[in-house]
C-alpha positions as CSV (number, residue, x, y, z in Angstrom):
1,X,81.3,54.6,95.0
2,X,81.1,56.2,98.3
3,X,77.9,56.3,100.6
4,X,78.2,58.7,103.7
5,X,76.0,56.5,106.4
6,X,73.7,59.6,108.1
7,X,73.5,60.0,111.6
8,X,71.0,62.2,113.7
9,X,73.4,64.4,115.2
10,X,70.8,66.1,117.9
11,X,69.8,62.8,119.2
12,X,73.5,61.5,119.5
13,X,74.2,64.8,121.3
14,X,71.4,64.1,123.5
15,X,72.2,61.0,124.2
16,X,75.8,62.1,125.5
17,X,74.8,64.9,127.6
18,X,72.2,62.0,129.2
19,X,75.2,59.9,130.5
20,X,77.2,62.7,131.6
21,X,73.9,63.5,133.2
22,X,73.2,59.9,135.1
23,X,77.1,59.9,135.5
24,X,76.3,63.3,137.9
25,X,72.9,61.9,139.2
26,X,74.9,58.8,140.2
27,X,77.6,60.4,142.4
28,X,75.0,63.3,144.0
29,X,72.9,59.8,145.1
30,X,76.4,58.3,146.4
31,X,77.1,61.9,148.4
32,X,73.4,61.5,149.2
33,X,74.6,58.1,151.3
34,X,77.6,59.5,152.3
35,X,76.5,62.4,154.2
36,X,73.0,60.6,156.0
37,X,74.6,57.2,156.6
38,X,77.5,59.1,159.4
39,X,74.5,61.7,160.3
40,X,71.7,58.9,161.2
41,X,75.2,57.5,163.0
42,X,76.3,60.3,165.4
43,X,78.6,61.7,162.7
44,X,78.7,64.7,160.5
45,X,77.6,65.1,156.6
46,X,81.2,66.8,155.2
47,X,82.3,64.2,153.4
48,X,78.7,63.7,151.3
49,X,78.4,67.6,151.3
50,X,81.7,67.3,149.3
51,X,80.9,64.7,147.3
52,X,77.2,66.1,146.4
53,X,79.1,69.3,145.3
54,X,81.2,67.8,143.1
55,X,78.3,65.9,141.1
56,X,77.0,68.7,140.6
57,X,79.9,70.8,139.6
58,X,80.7,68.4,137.3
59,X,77.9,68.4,135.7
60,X,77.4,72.3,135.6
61,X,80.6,72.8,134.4
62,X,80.6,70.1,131.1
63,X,76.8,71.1,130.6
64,X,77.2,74.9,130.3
65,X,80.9,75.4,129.5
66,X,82.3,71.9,127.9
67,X,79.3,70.2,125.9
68,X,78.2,73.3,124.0
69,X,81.3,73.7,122.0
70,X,82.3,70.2,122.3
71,X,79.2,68.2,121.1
72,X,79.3,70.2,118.1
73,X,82.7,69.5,117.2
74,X,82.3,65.8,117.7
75,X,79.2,65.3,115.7
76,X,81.3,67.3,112.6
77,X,84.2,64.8,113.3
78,X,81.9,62.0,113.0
79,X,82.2,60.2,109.7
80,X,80.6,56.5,108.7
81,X,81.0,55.6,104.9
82,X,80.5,52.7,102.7
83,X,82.3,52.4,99.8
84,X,83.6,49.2,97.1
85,X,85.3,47.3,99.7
86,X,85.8,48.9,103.1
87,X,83.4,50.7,105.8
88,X,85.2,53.6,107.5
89,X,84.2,54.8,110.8
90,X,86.0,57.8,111.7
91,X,85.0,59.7,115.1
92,X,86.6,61.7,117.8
93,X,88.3,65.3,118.5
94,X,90.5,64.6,121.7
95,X,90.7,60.8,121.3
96,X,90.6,59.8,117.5
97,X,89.2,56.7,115.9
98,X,89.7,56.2,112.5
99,X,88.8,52.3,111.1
100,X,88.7,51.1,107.9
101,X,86.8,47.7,108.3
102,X,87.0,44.9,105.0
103,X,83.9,44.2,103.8
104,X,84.6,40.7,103.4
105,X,85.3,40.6,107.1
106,X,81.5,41.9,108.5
107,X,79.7,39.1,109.9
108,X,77.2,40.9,111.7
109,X,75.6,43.8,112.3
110,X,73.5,44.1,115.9
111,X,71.6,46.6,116.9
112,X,71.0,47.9,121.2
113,X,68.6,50.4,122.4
114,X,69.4,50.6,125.8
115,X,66.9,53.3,128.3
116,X,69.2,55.9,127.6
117,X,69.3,55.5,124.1
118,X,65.7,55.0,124.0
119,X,65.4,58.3,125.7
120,X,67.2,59.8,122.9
121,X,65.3,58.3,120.8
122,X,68.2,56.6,118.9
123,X,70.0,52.8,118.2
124,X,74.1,51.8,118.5
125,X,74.5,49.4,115.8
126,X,77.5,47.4,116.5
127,X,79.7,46.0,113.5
128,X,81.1,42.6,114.4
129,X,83.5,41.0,112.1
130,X,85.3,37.4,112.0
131,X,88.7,38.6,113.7
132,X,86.5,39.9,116.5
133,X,84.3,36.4,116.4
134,X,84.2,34.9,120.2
135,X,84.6,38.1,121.6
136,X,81.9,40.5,122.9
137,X,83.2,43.6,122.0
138,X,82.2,45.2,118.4
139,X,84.9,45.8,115.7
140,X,82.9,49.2,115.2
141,X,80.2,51.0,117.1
142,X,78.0,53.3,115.5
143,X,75.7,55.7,116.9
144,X,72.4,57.4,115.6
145,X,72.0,55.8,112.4
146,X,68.8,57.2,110.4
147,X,66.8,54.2,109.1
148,X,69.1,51.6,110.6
149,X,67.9,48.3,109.1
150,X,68.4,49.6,105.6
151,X,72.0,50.7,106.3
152,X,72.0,47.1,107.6
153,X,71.1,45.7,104.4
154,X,73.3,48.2,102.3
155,X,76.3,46.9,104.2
156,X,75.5,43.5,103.7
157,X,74.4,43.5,100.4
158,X,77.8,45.2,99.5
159,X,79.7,42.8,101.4
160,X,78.3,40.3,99.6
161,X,78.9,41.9,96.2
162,X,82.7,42.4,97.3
163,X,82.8,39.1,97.3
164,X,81.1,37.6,95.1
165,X,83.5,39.5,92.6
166,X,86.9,38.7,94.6
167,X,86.0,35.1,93.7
């Protein structure tokens, strides 16, 4: 038995090019200071002209020349299954991520909508198991999950399944 977990794909891709996005927004409002603060002072607006540039450089650059063959790619990479005794998240193209997560070691499953992933109109569900317990920092994060709280219960269930028949 082996369950592919779906994903929405267009809203995790969304949901990317938003951060890269705020990311850009953030340093064009930190050139913004950078080049008033010294011109309300008597000085001159180079350094936040240079800054501002890059923001937005940045973010021309990935949005028309790196996202629209990379976002693809990643989303085929992406992989979360759920089979007899382990769930495998596998993810990534430049930096890989492949884990293979014991059932019998899943001891919650939380899930976060922060305002950018609300935006895209998607959930992280994080996977927190017991060798991770005290920390704050998932085993396994997973992004876009279509119908989240019955993937949820499907882990869970087959957690509990595992074992009750490793007993």
């Amino acid at each position: 038995m082996q369950n592919e977990i779906s994903f929405d794909r267009n809203g995790v891709m969304n949901y990317f090019k938003m951060i890269v996005a705020a990311w850009c927004l953030f340093s064009v409002s930190i050139g913004l200071v950078f080049a008033f603060v010294p011109f309300l002072l008597g000085g001159t607006v180079v350094p936040g002209i240079f800054v501002i540039t890059i923001g937005l450089g940045v973010w021309f650059v990935y949005s028309k020349c790196i996202a629209p063959w990379l976002l693809p790619w990643q989303m085929d990479e992406t992989h979360y299954r759920l089979d007899e005794n382990t769930l495998r998240v596998d993810k990534g193209v430049i930096f890989l991520s492949r884990k293979s997560i014991p059932l019998d070691r899943i001891t919650d499953i939380a899930f976060v909508q922060g305002p950018i992933l609300r935006l895209a109109g998607i959930w992280e569900v994080r996977v927190q198991t017991a060798g991770n317990s005290g920390t704050t920092t998932p085993e396994a994060v997973m992004y876009g999950i279509i119908n989240p709280e019955q993937v949820r219960e499907n882990i869970l269930s087959a957690r509990d399944t595992y074992i009750k028949s490793n007993r």
